[in-house]
C-alpha positions, 0 to 999 in steps of 0.5 A: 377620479379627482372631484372638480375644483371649484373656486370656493374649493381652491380658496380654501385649500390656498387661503394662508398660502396666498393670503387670500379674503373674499369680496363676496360670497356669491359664485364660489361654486364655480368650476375652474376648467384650466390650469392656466391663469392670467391678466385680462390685457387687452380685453379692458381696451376693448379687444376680445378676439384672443380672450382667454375667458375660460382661466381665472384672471388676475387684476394687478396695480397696472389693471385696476390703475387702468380702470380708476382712470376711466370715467364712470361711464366708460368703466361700467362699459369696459366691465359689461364686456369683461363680465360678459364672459364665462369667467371662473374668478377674479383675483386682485392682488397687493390688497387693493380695493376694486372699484365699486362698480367692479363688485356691483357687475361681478356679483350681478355676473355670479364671478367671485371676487378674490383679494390677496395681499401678495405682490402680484409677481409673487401671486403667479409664483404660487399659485401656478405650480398649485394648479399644475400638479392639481390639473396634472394627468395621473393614473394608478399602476400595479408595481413597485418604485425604487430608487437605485443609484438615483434611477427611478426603477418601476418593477411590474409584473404578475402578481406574486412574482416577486416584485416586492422582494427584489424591491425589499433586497434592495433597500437592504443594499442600500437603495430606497424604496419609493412605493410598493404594489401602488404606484401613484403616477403623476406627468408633469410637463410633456415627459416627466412621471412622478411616482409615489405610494398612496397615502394609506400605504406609503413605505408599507411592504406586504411580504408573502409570508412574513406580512407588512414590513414598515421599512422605516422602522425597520431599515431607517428613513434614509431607506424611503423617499417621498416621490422618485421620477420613473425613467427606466421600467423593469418587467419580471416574466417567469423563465421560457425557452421560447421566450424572445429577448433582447440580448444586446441592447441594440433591440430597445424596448419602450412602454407608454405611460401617460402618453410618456414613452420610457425604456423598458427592460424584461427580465426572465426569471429562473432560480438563482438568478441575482434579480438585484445585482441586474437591477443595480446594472440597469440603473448604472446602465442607463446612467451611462447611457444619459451621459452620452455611453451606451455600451451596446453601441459601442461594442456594435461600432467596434465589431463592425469596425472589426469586420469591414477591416477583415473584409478590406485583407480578404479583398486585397488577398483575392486580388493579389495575383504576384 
């Protein structure tokens, strides 16, 4: 479980990046609770219904300009209400100097002051990928991540199935491998799982039998890669007779991960079977099928074509009486 990310935290994991300097000292202990970020807009002109108050707020030229334009009294007014709010923090960008009743009313209101010297355009640039992949959901999932042809291919399966092997087989034909028996997943946006290894472990293989395999030593740094998106998941089950399996392709199976639905393909292993040569299938497969082929359906169409035309001379034989 991620520790909480407080103010103080963020500013110093981003202080070069956004040229960051703190006007105070007080509230860095503060926690941020969203990934969004945003100006105060109308707030300042008195309308709070729709305020955002839970996201840090960002004061450009245009908001602190606003405020120099107010009376003393009036700006000690907008600011009562402003900091009246539970809000995180307060950024001011392209290195300007808030007003000193600003700093008075935030310090007696626990908000942290934060100044950068960044534009403010080029402030929300940086800083919101920072916060998406910080507030990003992610869980752990035994596997191994490839990447076959350009496919993110996530094996999973019980625990000595050989996973890692056909992962290892293919990085010698040529693919890369992404993680092996820890896959970090992470979601960005509503549909795309990032995978990658841990820290610890990254490009490391544990064979049965041989041990740890460093694969960049071994096989190159061109046979690794950092992070690889997940679109296709490769179940290996050991061989059954009773076992059910698609056959066709027609009867699609899909996994969650993440509240993502991806395709998932089960593959009964038995001896002899190329678990490799399969895999390079599935991933050329599902190439064609994102480029608007999918084989499966195709042969369907030309079979039910194939049928309704067989039926149509049956017909006209039944009802020819010359």
């Amino acid at each position: 479980m991620k520790a909480k990310l407080t103010v103080g935290r963020l500013i110093d994991r981003l202080r070069d990046v956004l040229a960051l300097e703190t006007l105070g000292a007080d509230g860095l202990e503060r926690e941020i609770v969203s990934p969004n970020i945003s100006s105060p807009g109308l707030v300042l002109a008195g309308y709070v219904e729709r305020f955002p108050a839970h996201r840090m707020q960002v004061f450009g030229e245009t908001e602190i300009t606003y405020l120099e334009s107010k009376s003393d009294v009036e700006r000690r007014e907008i600011l009562g209400t402003f900091f009246s709010f539970p809000i995180p923090a307060v950024f001011v960008t392209k290195g300007q100097q808030p007003p000193t009743e600003m700093l008075e009313m935030a310090a007696t209101a626990g908000v942290p002051i934060v100044r950068s010297r960044l534009k403010t355009n080029e402030f929300y640039t940086r800083i919101k990928p920072w916060l998406e992949e910080e507030f990003a959901p992610t869980t752990t999932l035994h596997g191994s991540l490839s990447d076959v042809f350009g496919v993110g291919l996530l094996f999973i399966g019980r625990s000595g199935i050989g996973k890692s092997e056909c992962v290892l087989d293919l990085v010698e034909r040529g693919h890369r491998l992404v993680a092996d028996d820890v896959v970090m997943v992470t979601r960005r946006g509503t549909e795309i799982l990032l995978g990658r290894g841990h820290e610890l472990q990254r490009h490391y293989m544990e064979i049965r039998g041989v041990g740890l395999v460093d694969v960049p030593s071994v096989f190159g740094i061109r046979a690794v890669r950092q992070q690889k998106r997940i679109e296709v998941v490769v179940e290996l089950v050991d061989w059954d007779p009773e076992l059910v399996i698609d056959r066709t392709g027609l009867d699609r199976e899909g996994t969650t991960i993440l509240d993502v639905t991806l395709p998932k393909i089960t593959v009964p292993l038995n001896p002899g079977k190329n678990i490799t040569v399969i895999s390079e299938v599935i991933a050329m497969n599902h190439l064609l099928k994102y480029s608007g082929i999918d084989p499966a359906e195709r042969f369907n169409e030309r079979l039910m074509k194939t049928m309704r035309a067989a039926s149509e001379v049956r017909r006209y034989l039944q009802e020819d009486y010359e």
